[in-house]
C-alpha positions, 0 to 999 in steps of 0.5 A: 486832446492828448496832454505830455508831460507827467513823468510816472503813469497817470492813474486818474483824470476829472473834467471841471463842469463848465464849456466853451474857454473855461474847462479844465483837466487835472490829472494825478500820476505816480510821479506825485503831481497833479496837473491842470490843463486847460482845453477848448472843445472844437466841434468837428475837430479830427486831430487830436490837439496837443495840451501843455499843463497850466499848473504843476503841484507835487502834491503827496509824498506817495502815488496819487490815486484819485482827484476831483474838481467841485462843481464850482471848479475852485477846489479839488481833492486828491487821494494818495498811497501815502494815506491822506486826502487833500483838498485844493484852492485853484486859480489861474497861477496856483493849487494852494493846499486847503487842508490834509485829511488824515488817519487813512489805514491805506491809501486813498483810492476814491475822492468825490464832491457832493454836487 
């Protein structure tokens, strides 16, 4: 699948668990924004199929440098040059932010959830 639509690089990706209609990507860029795209997985398909994100979020005031999606897929974290990590509800219509971890020396580079 190849996805159009950040305006600065794209410096990570994490797949949401699940299969078949249910899987998601989220993307984060230096243009600040996470994205959720949703796909299909088509067995034997040769082409790559275009995306279109579901949901754009500015999401830090500075690059962002890592996200995460939980093994449940209802949240995600990011990290950020700008020093904070965040943590996201998703849904069909949203990010809504949850909370701001702050007190980072430098920017947040690597953001995990415990399965």
């Amino acid at each position: 699948a190849i996805g159009k639509g950040h305006t600065g690089p794209v410096g990570t990706i994490a797949l949401s668990p699940g299969t078949g209609n249910d899987i998601f990507a989220a993307s984060a860029s230096q243009d600040t924004t996470i994205k959720i795209w949703d796909f299909q997985l088509v067995p034997n398909q040769l082409s790559p199929l275009p995306l279109r994100p579901r949901l754009t979020q500015l999401s830090h005031d500075k690059d962002v440098n890592a996200v995460a999606v939980s093994p449940n897929a209802k949240l995600i974290a990011s990290g950020s040059q700008d020093k904070t990590a965040k943590l996201w509800t998703v849904n069909d219509r949203e990010l809504k932010l949850h909370a701001v971890l702050r007190g980072h020396r430098r920017g947040v580079w690597c953001v995990a959830f415990s399965p």
